[in-house]
C-alpha positions in Angstrom: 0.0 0.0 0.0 1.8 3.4 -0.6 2.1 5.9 1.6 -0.5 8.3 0.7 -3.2 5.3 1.0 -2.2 4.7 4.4 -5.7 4.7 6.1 -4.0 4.6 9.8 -1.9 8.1 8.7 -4.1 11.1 10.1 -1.6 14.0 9.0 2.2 14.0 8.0 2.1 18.0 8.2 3.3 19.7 11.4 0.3 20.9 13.1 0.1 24.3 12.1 -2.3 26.9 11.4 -3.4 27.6 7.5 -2.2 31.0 8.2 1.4 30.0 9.3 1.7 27.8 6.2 1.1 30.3 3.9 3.3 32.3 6.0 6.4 29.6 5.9 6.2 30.0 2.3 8.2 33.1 2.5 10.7 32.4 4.9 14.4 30.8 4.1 14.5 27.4 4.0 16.6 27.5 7.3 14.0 28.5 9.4 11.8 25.3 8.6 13.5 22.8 10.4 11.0 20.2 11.7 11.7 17.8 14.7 9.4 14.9 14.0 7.7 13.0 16.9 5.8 9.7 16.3 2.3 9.2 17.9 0.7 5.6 17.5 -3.0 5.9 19.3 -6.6 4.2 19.5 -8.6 6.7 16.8 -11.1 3.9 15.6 -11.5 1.2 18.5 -13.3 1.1 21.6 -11.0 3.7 23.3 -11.2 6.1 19.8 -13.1 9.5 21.7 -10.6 9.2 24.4 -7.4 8.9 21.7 -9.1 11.9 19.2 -9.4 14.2 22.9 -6.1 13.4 24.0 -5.3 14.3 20.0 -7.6 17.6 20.7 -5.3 18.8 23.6 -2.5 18.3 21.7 -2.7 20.6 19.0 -4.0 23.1 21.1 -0.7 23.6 22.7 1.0 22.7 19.6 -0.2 24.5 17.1 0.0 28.0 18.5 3.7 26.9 19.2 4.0 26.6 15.8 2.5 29.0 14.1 5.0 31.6 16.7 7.9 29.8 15.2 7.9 27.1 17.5 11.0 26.1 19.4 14.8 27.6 18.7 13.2 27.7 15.0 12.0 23.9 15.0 8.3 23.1 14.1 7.4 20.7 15.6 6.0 17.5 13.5 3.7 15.1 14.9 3.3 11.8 12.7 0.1 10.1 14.1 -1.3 6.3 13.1 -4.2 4.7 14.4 -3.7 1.4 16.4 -7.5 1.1 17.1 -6.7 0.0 20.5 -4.7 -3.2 19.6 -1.5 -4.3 20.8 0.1 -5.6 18.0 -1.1 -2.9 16.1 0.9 0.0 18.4 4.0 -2.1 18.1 4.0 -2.1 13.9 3.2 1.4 14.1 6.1 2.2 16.3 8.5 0.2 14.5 7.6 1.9 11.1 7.2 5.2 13.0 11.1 4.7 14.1 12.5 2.9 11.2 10.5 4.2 7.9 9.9 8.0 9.2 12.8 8.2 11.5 11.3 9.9 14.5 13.4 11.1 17.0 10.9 9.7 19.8 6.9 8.2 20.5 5.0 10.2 22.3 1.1 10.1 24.4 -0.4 6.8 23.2 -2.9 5.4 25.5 -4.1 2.3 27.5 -2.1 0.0 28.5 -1.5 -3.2 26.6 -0.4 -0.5 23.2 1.6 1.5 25.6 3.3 -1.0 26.7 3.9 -3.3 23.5 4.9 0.9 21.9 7.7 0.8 24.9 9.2 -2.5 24.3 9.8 -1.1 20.3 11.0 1.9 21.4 13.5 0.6 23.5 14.7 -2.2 21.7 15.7 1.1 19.5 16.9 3.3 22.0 14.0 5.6 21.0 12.4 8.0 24.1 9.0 7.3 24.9 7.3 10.2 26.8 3.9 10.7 28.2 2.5 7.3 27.4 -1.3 8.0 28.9 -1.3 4.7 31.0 -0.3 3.3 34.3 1.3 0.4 33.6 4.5 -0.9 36.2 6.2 -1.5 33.2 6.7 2.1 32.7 8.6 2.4 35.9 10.0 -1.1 36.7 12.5 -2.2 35.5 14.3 1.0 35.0 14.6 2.2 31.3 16.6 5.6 30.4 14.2 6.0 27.4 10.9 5.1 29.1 9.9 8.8 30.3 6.3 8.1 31.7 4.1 11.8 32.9 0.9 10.9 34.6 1.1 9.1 38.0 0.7 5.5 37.7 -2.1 3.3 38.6 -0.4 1.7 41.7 -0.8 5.4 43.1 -4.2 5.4 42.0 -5.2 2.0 44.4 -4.0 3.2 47.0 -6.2 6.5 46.8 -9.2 4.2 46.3 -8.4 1.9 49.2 -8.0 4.6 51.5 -11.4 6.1 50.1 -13.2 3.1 50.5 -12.5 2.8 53.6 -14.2 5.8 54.5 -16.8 4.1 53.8 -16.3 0.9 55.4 -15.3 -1.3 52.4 -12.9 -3.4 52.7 -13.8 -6.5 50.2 -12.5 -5.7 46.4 -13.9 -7.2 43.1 -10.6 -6.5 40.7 -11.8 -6.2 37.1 -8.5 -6.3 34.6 -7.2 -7.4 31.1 -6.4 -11.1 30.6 -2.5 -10.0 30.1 0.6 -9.7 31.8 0.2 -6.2 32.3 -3.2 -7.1 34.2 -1.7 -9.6 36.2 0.8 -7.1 37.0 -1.8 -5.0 38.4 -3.4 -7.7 39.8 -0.7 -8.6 42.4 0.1 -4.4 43.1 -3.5 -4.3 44.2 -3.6 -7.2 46.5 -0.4 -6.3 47.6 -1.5 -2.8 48.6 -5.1 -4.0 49.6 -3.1 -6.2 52.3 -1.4 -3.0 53.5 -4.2 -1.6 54.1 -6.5 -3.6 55.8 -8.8 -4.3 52.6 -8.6 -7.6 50.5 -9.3 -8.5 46.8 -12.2 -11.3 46.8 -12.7 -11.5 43.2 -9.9 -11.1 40.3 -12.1 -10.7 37.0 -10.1 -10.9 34.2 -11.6 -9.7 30.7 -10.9 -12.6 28.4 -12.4 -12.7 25.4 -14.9 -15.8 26.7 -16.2 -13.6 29.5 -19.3 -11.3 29.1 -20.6 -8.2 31.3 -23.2 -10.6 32.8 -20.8 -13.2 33.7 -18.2 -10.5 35.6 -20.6 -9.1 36.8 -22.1 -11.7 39.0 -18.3 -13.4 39.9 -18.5 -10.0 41.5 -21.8 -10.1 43.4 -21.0 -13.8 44.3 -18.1 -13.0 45.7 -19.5 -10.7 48.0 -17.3 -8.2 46.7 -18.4 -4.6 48.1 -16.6 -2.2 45.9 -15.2 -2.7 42.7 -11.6 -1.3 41.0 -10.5 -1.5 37.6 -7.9 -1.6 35.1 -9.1 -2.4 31.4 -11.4 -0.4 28.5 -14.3 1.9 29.9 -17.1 0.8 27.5 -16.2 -2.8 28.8 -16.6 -1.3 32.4 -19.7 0.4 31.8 -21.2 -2.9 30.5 -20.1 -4.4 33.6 -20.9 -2.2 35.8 -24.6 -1.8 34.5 -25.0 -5.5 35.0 -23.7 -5.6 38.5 -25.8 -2.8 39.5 -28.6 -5.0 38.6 -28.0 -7.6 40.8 -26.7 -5.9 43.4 -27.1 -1.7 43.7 -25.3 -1.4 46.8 -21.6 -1.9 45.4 -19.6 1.2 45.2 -17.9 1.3 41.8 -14.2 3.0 41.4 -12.8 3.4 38.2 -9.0 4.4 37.4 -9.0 7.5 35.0 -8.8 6.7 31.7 -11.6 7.7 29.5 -13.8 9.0 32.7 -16.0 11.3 30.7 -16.4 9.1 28.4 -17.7 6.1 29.9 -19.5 8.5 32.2 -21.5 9.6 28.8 -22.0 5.5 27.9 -24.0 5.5 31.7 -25.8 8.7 31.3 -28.0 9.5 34.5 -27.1 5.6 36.0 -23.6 6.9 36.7 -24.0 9.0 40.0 -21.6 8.0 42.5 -19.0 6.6 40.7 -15.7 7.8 41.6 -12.4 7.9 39.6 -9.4 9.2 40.3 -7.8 11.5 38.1 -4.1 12.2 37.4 -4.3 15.8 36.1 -6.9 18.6 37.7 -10.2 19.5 37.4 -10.2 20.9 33.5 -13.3 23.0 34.7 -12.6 24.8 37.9 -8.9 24.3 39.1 -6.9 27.2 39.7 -3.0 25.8 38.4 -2.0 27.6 35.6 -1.1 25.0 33.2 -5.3 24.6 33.6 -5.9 28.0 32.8 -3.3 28.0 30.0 -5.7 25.0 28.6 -9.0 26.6 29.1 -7.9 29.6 27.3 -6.0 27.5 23.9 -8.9 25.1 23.6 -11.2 28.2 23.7 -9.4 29.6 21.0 -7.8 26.6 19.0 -10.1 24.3 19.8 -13.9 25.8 20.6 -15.8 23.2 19.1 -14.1 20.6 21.8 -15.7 19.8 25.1 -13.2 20.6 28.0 -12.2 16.8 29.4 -9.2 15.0 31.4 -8.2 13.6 28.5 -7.4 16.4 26.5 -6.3 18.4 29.4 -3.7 15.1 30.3 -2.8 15.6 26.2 -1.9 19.7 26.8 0.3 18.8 29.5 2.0 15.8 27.7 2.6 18.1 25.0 4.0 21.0 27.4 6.5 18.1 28.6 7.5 17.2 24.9 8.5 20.9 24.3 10.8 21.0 27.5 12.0 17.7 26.0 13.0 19.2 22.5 14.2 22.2 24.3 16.5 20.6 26.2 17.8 18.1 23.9 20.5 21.3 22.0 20.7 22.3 19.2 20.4 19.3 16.9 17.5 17.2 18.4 18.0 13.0 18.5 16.8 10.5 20.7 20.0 10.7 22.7 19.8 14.1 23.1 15.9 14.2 24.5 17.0 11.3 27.0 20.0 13.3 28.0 18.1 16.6 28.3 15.0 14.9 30.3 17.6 13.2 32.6 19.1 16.6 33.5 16.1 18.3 34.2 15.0 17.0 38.1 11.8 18.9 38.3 9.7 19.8 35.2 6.8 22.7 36.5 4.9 23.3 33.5 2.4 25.5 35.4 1.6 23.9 39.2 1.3 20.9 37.2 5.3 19.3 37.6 7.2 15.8 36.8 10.5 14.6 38.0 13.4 12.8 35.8 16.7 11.9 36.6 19.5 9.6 35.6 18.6 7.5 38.0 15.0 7.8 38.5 11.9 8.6 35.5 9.2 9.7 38.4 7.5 11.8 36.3 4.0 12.8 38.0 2.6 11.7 41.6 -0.1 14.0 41.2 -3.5 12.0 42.0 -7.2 13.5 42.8 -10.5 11.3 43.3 -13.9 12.8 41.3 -17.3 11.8 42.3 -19.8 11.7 39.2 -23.0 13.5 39.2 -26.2 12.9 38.3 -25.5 15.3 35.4 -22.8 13.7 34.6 -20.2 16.2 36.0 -17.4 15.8 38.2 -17.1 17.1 42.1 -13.8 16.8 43.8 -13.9 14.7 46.7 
């Protein structure tokens, strides 16, 4: 299939305004250096409104950057393909991102199983990943010097649940997470931390491809499970948790953050009371700056976008990926990102900051719980 035919290939252009094209046109060629940055990400699977958001967020820090010149004279050029969601598919992408449009690193996929099979390409190939929109352990252990992860991840995220729940004396966890290595992963985190706690995990539900909504859902209420975590797609959650609520309404569902709005909107009116936690603020009423900054550019780059996490979590991903190109000198590789992110220690890209080191990719620890309302907004806990 030639290039041009590609139907996983959104846009080869930097994202730039029409008016900054036309303006480019008159400029020596020297100022038109481009730093190109793969992006493999779910536009066309189950996950798709929560991969085109992220997307949304993206150019609306991006493109303005641009169209001012962008960064020492470097546009920068995102190269995006659609992995629907699958594994396999983020890990072709990646490899033909890094070896057929030489990409000097992948940047803000989401969910898990693609992050994490993106990660394993990238670093065979001593190519940065940054800002990968998941949780995984993997991210963070073992070690990598090119795995550069920016929200908090989900082991963070339990342990704000557990301690939640417990405010409201539940202790017994259903576990609902992907038939993988990754899940298992998350699996034995959760117990681990549950133990800590005081809580246990009564029911593991893994989401192979033999077990239906219905099924989960009453391993759950057999179980005797009084609150429920997960780690797996939203629309599969939703399904579940509509079943459950069937057989027993008195289960207090938690959710990690991924796709929140989104499966909130799936739920409509049925989703009050949920609570997620969230690893960037309130899009809507928080007072950080790097919030303000992405109420204002989605107002004006992006108006016909509804304010969510997910494009918000894309802004500051993006906001990260500049410092990154920044830092990385004059003549931007791979190396140079790694070695620029390394020296940084603290990243504040408006109240909103991650940590790298040589030693040490931290990035965020920030973590807020959301409860849902009847209207299907959010109210900080």
């Amino acid at each position: 299939m030639g290039r041009g035919n590609d139907p996983r290939k959104q846009h080869m252009r930097p994202l730039a305004s029409r008016g900054f094209l036309a303006l480019a046109l008159l400029l020596p060629l020297g100022c038109l250096a481009q730093v190109r940055i793969g992006q493999t990400i779910d536009l066309s699977g189950s996950s798709s409104e929560h991969g085109k958001a992220m997307v949304s967020g993206i150019r609306a820090f991006i493109d303005p950057l641009n169209a001012a010149g962008g960064i020492d004279g470097k546009r920068i050029e995102i190269v995006l393909l659609d992995d629907g969601g699958k594994s396999d598919r983020a890990a072709l992408n990646t490899r033909e991102l890094i070896e057929r449009e030489r990409v000097v690193a992948i940047f803000s996929g989401i969910e898990g199983g693609p992050c994490v099979a993106s990660m394993k390409v990238a670093v065979e190939s001593a190519v940065p990943l940054i800002g990968c929109a998941a949780g995984s352990p993997d991210f963070r252990d073992p070690f990598s010097r090119y795995v550069f992860p920016v929200r908090a991840e989900h082991l963070t995220e339990f342990q704000s649940i557990l301690r939640m729940a417990r405010e409201f004396g539940r202790t017994r966890f259903a576990f609902v997470h992907a038939d993988s290595d990754n899940g298992r992963r998350h699996l034995a985190n959760l117990t681990r931390v549950a133990a800590a706690e005081g809580s246990q995990v009564v029911v593991a539900a893994a989401l192979g491809p033999k077990a239906t909504p219905r099924e989960l859902a009453r391993q759950i209420v057999a179980g005797r499970a009084q609150a429920v975590i997960n780690h797996g797609s939203y629309a599969t959650y939703a399904e579940i948790y509509g079943e459950a609520r069937k057989l027993d309404p008195t289960i207090q569902f938690y959710a990690v953050n991924s796709g929140a709005q989104q499966m909130v909107r799936l739920l409509g009116p049925s989703a009050e009371g949920i609570v997620f936690t969230q690893v960037v603020p309130l899009p809507w009423g928080a007072t950080q700056p790097v919030v303000r900054e992405y109420r204002e550019a989605m107002k004006r780059f992006a108006p016909q976008e509804e304010l969510s996490f997910s494009s918000l979590e894309g802004y500051i991903n993006a906001k990260v990926l500049a410092q990154a190109i920044r830092r990385a000198g004059r003549n931007v590789t791979p190396d140079g990102i790694v070695r620029g992110l390394e020296s940084a220690g603290e990243i504040d890209v408006g109240g909103f900051a991650v940590r790298y080191s040589k030693t040490a990719h931290t990035g965020s620890a920030f973590v807020d719980t959301v409860f849902t309302r009847r209207d299907g907004r959010f109210r900080a806990h």
